[in-house]
N, C-alpha and C positions, 0 to 999 in steps of 0.2 A: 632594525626590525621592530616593528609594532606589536606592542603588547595586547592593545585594544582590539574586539571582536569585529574579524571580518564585517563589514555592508555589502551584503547581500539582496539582493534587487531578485522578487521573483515574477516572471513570465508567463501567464495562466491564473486560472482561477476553478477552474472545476472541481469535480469529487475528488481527483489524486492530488491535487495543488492543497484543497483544503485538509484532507486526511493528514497526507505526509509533512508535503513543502513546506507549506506557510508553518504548520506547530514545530515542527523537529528546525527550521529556519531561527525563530522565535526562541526558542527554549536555551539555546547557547547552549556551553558557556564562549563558546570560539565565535559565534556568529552572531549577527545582531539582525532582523530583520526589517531592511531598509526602505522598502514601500514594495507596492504591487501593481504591475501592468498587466490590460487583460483584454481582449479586441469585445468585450462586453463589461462597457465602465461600472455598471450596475453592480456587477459580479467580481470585478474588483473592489469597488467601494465598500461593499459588504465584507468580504475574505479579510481588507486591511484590517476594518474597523473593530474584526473579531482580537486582533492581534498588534492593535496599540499604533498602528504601523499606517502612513498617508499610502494614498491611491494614484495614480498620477493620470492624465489626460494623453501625454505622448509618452509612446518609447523611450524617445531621448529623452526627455525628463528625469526618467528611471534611470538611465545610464548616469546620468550626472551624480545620482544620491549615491551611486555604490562604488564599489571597487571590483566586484562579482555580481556573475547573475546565476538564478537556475530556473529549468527552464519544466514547463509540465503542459506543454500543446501536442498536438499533433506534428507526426514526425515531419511531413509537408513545411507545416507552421515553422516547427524547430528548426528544420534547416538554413533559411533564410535570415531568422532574427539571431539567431544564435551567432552565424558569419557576422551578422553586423555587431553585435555586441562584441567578437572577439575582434574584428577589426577596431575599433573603440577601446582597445588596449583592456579589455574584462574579462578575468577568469571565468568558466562557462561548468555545470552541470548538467549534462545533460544526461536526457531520458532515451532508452533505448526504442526501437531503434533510431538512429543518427536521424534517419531522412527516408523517406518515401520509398527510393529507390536506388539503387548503388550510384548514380551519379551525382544525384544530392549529395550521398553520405560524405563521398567524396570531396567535394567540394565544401562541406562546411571541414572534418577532417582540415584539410590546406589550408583554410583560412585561421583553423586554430594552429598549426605546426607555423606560417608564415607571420601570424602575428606574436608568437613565443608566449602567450598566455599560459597559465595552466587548468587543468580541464580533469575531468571527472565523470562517469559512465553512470546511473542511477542502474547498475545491475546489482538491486539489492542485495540479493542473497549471499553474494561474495562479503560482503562488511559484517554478517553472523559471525560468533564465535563459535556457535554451530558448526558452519558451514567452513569455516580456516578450519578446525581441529578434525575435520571430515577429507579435507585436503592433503593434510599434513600426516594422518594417516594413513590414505590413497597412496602418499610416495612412498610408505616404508615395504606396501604389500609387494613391490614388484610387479606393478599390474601389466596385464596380459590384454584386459576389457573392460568394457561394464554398459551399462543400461540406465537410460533415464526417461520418463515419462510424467508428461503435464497435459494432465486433461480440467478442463472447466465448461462450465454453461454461458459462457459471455455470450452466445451466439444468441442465445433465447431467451435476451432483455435486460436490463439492469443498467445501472450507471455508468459502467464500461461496454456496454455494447455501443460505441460510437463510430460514426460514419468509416472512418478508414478502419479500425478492427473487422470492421459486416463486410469492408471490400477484400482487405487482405488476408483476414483469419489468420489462422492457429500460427503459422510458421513467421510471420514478421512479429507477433508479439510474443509467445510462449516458446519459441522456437532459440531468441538468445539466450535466455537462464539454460535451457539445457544444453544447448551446445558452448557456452561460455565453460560451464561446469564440469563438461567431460572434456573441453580441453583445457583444462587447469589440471585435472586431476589426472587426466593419461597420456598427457602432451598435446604441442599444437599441433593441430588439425591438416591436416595435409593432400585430403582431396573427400568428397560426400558423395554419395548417390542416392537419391529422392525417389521416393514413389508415392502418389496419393491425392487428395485435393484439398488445398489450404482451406476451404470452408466445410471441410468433411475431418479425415482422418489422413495424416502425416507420416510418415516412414522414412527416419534416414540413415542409413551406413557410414559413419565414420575413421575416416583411416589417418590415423597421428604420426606423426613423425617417429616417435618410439616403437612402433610396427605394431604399438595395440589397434585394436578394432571396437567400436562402439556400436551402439544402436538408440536412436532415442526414437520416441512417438509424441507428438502433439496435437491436441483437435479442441476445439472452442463452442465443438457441438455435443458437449456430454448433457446428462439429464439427470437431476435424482441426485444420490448421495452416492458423492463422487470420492474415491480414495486421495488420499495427497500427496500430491506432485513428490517426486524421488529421485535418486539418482545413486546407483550400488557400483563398485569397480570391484576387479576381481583380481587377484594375485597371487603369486607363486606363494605368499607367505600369509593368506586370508583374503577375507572379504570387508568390506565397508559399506555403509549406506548411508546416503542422507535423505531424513521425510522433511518437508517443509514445513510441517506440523510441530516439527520440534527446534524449530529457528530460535523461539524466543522472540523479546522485541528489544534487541541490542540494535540491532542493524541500520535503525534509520540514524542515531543517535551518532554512530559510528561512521557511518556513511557523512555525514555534515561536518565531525571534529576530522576524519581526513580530509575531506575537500578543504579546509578553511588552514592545516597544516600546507597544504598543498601550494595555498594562495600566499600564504607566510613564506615558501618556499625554507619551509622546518623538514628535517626527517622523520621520517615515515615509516610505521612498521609493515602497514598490508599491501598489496601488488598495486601496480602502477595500473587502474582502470582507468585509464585513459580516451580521449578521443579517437586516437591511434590504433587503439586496442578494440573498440566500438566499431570502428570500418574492419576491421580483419573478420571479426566476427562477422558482420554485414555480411562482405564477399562471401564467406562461407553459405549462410543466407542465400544468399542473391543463386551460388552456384546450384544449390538443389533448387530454387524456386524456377528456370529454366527447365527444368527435368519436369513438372507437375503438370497435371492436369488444367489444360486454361478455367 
């Protein structure tokens, strides 16, 4: 087993690649950041150079320098390269969600479980210690429910309002953190009923395997000063909440040293966010997004 910091190969180059990926990639101490591919070589050129790190011309190029990739396109994008890098025997990061549309998901999903890589969910907020110690007291309440809501303005411009968020809205991107989060915290998820329009406002009923009941809301057409995003459980023995306001900034840091534990195949303290785990999610997705408003 390798002592030396994961090569890590990232995939993208945009606002989230350069915020997150590339610096928390960069920064170690587990990982090392091993160049940058990006279908706008400009835009990788740039991102590497910030970060010490070559730029490459081909895909495979990139796959050569590393051992791991992660990945910060569009879920479309992601789902194809991501298959080909895990076919290429590469640990994978990826960004939720999986793929465009449940068949994607699937199929990159398979190709990570059929090449035995290991693989990693970017549902940040679970890697908080926020967010575990908000969980872990979730279980002791005995929960019964609870309620989560994420609203933002990405609809009315900004660096994230990009081509597939304007097509899909709220419930493909804002729609995994909440529904990831109520079913950690009140069990898995076990059937949803939707009502709403993903470029407007979101309603879904949640029913867990535990017999609790949920509710989350999400919409990507808020305005103004918006409250932050939440998530409360309720229990025989109290309440819980978490604001995402009070995350802290552990979580990217955290998020990278288990990916790179992951790629070591070392033990692991926090839940298996997996690829595996990414398509269940999806499916839940997929099953209200059938119920909405075309």
């Amino acid at each position: 087993m390798s002592d030396s910091p994961v090569a890590v190969g990232l995939v993208g180059a945009g606002p989230w690649a350069g915020m997150v990926h590339a610096p928390a990639l960069a920064a170690g101490p587990g990982t090392r950041l091993a160049g940058v591919w990006a279908r706008r070589p400009e835009a990788s050129a740039e991102l590497a150079a910030r970060h010490n790190a070559p730029s490459f011309a081909r895909i495979e190029e990139l796959f050569d320098a590393c051992e791991a990739v992660a990945f910060s396109v569009p879920p479309d994008v992601q789902a194809g390269l991501a298959a080909r890098a895990a076919r290429a025997g590469k640990a994978v990061l990826l960004e939720k969600p999986l793929a465009m549309d449940l068949a994607g998901a699937r199929l990159l999903a398979d190709a990570v479980a059929e090449s035995g890589v290991a693989s990693r969910m970017v549902f940040t907020l679970r890697y908080s210690a926020a967010a575990r110690a908000f969980l872990a007291r979730a279980r002791d309440l005995d929960p019964f429910g609870g309620y989560g809501s994420f609203v933002s303005s990405t609809l009315g411009g900004g660096p994230f309002a990009t081509p597939w968020r304007l097509e899909k809205g709220a419930l493909l991107d804002l729609g995994p953190h909440i529904v990831d989060l109520l079913d950690a915290a009140l069990g898995r998820v076990a059937g949803v009923r939707a009502h709403g329009d993903p470029l407007g406002w979101v309603g879904l009923t949640l029913e867990h395997e535990s017999g609790a009941v949920s509710q989350a809301s999400v919409s990507m057409a808020g305005a103004g000063d918006l409250p932050p995003a939440h998530v409360e459980v309720y229990g025989r023995h109290g309440h819980a909440r978490l604001d995402w306001s009070d995350l802290g900034d552990d979580a990217f840091a955290r998020m990278v040293a288990e990916f790179a534990a992951a790629v070591r195949d070392t033990p692991e303290d926090g839940p298996r966010l997996d690829a595996a785990h990414g398509l269940r999610i999806q499916e839940i997705l997929a099953a209200a997004e059938t119920q909405l408003t075309p």
